[in-house]
GUKOL-945494 format. One line per 4 residues: number of its first residue (from 1); for each residue x, z, y of C-alpha. Coordinates in nm, 2 decimals. Last residue first. Example, Ala and Ser with C-alpha at 12.3 -4.5 7.8 and 13.67 -1.06 7.14 Angstrom:
BEGIN
2	1.37/0.71/-0.11 | 1.23/0.78/-0.45
% end
This chain:
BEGIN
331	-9.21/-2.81/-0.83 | -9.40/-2.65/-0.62 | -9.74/-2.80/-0.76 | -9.60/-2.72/-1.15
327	-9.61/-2.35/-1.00 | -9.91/-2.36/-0.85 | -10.11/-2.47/-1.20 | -9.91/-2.25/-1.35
323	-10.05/-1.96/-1.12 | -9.93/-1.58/-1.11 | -9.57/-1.74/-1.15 | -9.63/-1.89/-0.79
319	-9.44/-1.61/-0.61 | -9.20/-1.44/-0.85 | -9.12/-1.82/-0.95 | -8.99/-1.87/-0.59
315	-8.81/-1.62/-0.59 | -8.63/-1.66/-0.89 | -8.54/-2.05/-0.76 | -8.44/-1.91/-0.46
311	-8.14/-1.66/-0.67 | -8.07/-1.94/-0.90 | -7.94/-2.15/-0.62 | -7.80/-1.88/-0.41
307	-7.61/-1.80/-0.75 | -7.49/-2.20/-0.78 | -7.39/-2.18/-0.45 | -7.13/-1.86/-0.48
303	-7.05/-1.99/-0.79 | -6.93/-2.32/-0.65 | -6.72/-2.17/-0.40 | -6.60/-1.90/-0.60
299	-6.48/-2.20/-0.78 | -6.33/-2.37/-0.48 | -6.17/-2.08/-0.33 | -6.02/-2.04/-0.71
295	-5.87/-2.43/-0.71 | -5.73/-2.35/-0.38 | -5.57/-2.05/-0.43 | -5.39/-2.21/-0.73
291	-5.27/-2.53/-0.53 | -5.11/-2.26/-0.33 | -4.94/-2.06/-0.60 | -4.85/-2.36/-0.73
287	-4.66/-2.49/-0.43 | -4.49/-2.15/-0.39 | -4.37/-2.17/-0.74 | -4.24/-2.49/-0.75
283	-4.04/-2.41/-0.41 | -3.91/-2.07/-0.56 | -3.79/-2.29/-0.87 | -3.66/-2.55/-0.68
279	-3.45/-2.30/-0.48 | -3.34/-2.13/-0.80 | -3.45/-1.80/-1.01 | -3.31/-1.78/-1.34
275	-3.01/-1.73/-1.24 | -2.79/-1.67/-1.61 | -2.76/-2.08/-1.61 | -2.53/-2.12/-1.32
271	-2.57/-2.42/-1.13 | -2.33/-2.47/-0.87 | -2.51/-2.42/-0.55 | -2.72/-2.08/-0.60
267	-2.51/-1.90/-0.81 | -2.18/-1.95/-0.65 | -2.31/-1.96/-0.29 | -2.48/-1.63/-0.34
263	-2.14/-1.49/-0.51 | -1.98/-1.64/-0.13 | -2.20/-1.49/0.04 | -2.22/-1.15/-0.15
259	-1.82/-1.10/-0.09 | -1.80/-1.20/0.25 | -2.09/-0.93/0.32 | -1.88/-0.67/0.18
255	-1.56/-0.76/0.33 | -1.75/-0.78/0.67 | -1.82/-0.39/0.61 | -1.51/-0.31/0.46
251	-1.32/-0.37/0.80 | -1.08/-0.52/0.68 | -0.69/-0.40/0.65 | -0.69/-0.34/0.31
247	-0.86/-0.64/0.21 | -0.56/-0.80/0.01 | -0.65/-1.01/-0.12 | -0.97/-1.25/-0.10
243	-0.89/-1.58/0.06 | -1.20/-1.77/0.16 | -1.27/-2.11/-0.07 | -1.17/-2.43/-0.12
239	-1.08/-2.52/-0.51 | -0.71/-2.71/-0.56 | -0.71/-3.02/-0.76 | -0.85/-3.23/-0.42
235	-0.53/-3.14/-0.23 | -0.60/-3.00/0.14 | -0.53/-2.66/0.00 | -0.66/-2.41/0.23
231	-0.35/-2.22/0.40 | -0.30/-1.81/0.32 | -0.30/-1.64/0.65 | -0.49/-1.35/0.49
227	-0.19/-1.32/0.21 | -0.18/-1.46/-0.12 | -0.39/-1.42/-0.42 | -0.71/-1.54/-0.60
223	-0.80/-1.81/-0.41 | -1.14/-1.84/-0.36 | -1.40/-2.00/-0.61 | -1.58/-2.37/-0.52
219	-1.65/-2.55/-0.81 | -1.70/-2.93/-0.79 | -2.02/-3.05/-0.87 | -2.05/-3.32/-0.61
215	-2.33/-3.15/-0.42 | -2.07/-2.82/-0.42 | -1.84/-3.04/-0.25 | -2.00/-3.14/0.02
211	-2.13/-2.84/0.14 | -1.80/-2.71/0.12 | -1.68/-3.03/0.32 | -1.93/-2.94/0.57
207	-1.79/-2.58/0.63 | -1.44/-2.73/0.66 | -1.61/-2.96/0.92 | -1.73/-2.70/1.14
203	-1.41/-2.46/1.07 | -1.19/-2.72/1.12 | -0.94/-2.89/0.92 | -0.60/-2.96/1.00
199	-0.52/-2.66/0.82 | -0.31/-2.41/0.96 | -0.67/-2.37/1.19 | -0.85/-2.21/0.86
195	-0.58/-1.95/0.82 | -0.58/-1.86/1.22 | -0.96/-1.84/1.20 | -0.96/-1.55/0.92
191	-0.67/-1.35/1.10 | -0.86/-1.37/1.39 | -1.19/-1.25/1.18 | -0.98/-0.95/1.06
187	-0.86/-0.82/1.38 | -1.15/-0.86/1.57 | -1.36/-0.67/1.33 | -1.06/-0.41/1.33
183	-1.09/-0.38/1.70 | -1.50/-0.39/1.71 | -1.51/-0.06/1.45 | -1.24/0.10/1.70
179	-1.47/0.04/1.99 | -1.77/0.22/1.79 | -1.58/0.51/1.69 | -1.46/0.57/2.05
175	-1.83/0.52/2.12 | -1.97/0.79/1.89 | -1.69/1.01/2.00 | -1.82/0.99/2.35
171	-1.48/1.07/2.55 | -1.42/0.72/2.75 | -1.20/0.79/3.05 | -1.31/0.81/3.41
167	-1.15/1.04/3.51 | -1.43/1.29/3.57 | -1.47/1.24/3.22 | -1.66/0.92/3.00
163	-1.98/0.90/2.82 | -2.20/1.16/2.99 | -2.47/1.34/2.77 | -2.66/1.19/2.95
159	-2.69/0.84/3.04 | -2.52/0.66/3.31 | -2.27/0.50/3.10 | -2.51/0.33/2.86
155	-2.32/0.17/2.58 | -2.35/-0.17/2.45 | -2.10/-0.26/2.14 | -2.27/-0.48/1.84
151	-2.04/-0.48/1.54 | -2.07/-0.73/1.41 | -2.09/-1.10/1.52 | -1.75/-1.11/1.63
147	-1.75/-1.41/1.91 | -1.57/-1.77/1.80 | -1.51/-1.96/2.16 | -1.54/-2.34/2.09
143	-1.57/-2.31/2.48 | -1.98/-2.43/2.44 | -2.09/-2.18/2.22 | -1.86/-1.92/2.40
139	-2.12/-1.97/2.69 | -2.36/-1.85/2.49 | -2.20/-1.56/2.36 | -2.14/-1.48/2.77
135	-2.50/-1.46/2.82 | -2.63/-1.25/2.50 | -2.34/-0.98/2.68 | -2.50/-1.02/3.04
131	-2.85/-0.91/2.87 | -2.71/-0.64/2.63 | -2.56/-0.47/2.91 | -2.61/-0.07/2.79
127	-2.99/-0.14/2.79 | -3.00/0.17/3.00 | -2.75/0.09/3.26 | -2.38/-0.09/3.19
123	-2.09/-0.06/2.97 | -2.00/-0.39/2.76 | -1.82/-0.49/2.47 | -1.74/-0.85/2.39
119	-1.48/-0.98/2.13 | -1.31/-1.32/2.07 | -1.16/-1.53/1.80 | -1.01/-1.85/1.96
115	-1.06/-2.17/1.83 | -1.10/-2.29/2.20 | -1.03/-2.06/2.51 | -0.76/-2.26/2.64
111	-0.96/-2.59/2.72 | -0.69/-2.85/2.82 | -0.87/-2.95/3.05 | -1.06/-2.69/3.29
107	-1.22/-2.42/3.03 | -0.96/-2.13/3.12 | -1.05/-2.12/3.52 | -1.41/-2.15/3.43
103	-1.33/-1.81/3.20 | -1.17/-1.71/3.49 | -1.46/-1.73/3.74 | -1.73/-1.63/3.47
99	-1.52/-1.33/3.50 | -1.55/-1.27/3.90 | -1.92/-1.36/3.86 | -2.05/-1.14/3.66
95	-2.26/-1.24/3.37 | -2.65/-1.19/3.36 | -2.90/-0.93/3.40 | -2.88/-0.91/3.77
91	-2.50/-0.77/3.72 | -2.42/-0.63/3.40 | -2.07/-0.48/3.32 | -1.78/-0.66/3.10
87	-1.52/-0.64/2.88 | -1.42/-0.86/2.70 | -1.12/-0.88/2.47 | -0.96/-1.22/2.36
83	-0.83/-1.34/2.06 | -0.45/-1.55/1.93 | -0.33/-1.51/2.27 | 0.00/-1.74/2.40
79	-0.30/-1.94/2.56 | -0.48/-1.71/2.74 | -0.17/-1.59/2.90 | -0.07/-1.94/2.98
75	-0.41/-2.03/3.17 | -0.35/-1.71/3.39 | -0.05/-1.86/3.49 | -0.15/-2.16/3.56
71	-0.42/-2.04/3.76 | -0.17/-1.81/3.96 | 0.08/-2.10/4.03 | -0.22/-2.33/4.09
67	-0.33/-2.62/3.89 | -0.16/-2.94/3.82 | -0.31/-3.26/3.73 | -0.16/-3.50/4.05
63	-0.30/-3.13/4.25 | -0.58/-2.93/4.16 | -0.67/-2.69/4.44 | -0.93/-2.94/4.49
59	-1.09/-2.87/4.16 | -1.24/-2.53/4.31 | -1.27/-2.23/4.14 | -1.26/-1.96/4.30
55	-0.90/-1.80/4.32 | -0.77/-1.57/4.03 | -0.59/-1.26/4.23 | -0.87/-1.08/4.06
51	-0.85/-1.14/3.69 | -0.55/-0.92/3.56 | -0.49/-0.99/3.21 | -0.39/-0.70/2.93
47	-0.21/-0.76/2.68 | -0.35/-0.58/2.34 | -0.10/-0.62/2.09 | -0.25/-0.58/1.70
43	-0.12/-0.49/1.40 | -0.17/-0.14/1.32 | -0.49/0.01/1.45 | -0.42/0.40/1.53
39	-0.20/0.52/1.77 | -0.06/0.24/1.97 | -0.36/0.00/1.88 | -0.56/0.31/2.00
35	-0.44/0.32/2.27 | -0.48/0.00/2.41 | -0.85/0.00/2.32 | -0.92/0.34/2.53
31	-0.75/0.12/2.86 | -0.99/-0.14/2.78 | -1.27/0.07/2.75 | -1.16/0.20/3.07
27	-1.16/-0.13/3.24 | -1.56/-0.12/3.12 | -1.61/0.21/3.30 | -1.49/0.09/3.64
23	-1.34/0.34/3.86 | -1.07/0.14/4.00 | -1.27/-0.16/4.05 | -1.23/-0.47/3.95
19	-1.50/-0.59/3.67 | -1.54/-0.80/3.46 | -1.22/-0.70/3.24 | -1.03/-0.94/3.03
15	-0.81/-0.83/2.74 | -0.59/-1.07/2.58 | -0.55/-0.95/2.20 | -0.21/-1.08/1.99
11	-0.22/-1.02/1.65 | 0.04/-0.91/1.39 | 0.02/-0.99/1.05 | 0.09/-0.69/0.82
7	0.37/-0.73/0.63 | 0.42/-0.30/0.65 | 0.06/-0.23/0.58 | 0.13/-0.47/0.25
3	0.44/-0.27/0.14 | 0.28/0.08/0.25 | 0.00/0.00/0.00
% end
């Protein structure tokens, strides 16, 4: 164990904060993340990038295809990174503007922000900045920018009990748990993307080719050892799949949940004969279940007339059965 902790990977975090002042709650998330990659987290290097001197955008500062010393700067940073922190407050539930600056800084071409792994964590009001967060994921969509689905990080830090000192730094346990739960989700899934960019591949297609491949009949099992920055074979003898030792450094959740995809995937996609519930079988099954309601409306249906039928035709007998002669007159 002390072997593998030892190779680690190392990963290289740039930390954004969307906000610039002193007191900010969100720069002290940032501040709380540092330390605990010097304490706690092995294997990753938090560098933290200064936003403000960033000048609004404006493509006239961009001169025969160069950018600003600052700008450039800034661009460089991002780009030596292997993910990026965010950290962010809520203003009018959206982004603010000083970091929506920088990240439109960082999307001018070349676009520095793509195949990057990236986290957001965010101290606001009562919804803890859930809005503004939602926002920015969106605009990763578009910057090829790979958030962390889980875990989740809004915090309230105007709620009582009080989240952070008279300092200003963070001292909710729950939190500090919390933020070192996003680290190591951060850390793994950067490790993930940097083994899928060795290969020419990307993730998009590489998830196509899987799909491909399974409707060719090919098996598709991981590999059974190497490292997290293990390569996917491109050679056609070699199975694709997600690497799956060691996991000592993943957060066991996402391990989990890696783990039941990909045994879903095997017994859904390739066939195998111990499932004896399939997607054509669950399709079958809902189509006769609804040809079967029909076909017992319809009887009830029928019943339910033939009764009323029956039912007038006693009553009227009850009537005229005193007389035949009445009777054979209905009738």
């Amino acid at each position: 164990m002390e072997s593998m902790a030892a190779a680690k990977p190392v990963i290289k975090v740039a930390a954004l904060c969307g906000a610039i002042s002193k007191g900010s709650h969100n720069r002290a998330l940032i501040r709380y993340a540092i330390e605990l990659t010097k304490q706690d987290i092995d294997g990753i290097e938090i560098d933290y990038v200064e936003i403000a001197p960033l000048p609004m955008l404006n493509t006239d500062l961009e001169v025969d295809g160069k950018y600003p010393a600052v700008v450039e700067a800034f661009r460089q940073r991002i780009l030596a990174a292997d993910s990026v922190l965010f950290a962010s407050p809520e203003y009018n539930y959206s982004v603010t503007g000083i970091l929506k600056n920088a990240i439109d800084w960082g999307s001018r071409p070349p676009n520095v922000w793509a195949d990057k792994a990236a986290a957001i964590v965010t101290v606001a009001g009562s919804l803890g900045g859930a809005r503004a967060q939602y926002h920015y994921r969106q605009i990763g969509v578009y910057l090829d920018l790979h958030f962390i689905n889980k875990p989740e990080f809004f915090l309230d830090g105007y709620g009582s009990p009080p989240k952070f000192d008279s300092d200003g730094n963070l001292i909710d346990p729950a939190s500090m748990k919390r933020m070192k739960e996003v680290l190591l989700s951060l850390q793994a899934f950067t490790l993930r993307l940097r083994s899928c960019n060795s290969n020419p591949l990307t993730i998009s297609e590489f998830r196509r080719n899987m799909c491909k491949l399974s409707e060719e009949g090919q098996a598709l099992t991981p590999f059974l050892d190497g490292n997290l920055a293990q390569k996917f074979h491109s050679s056609s003898q070699y199975k694709r799949g997600i690497t799956s030792e060691p996991y000592d450094w993943y957060d066991r959740e996402i391990c989990n949940n890696e783990k039941n995809v990909l045994s879903r995937f095997h017994d859904t996609h390739l066939g195998l004969k111990n499932r004896r519930y399939t997607p054509n079988a669950r399709e079958r099954m809902y189509k006769f279940v609804l040809v079967a309601s029909w076909v017992f409306f319809l009887i009830v249906f029928m019943l339910d007339y033939r009764v009323k039928i029956a039912e007038d035709a006693c009553c009227k007998r009850s009537l005229y059965g005193k007389g035949l002669d009445l009777w054979k007159a209905y009738s």
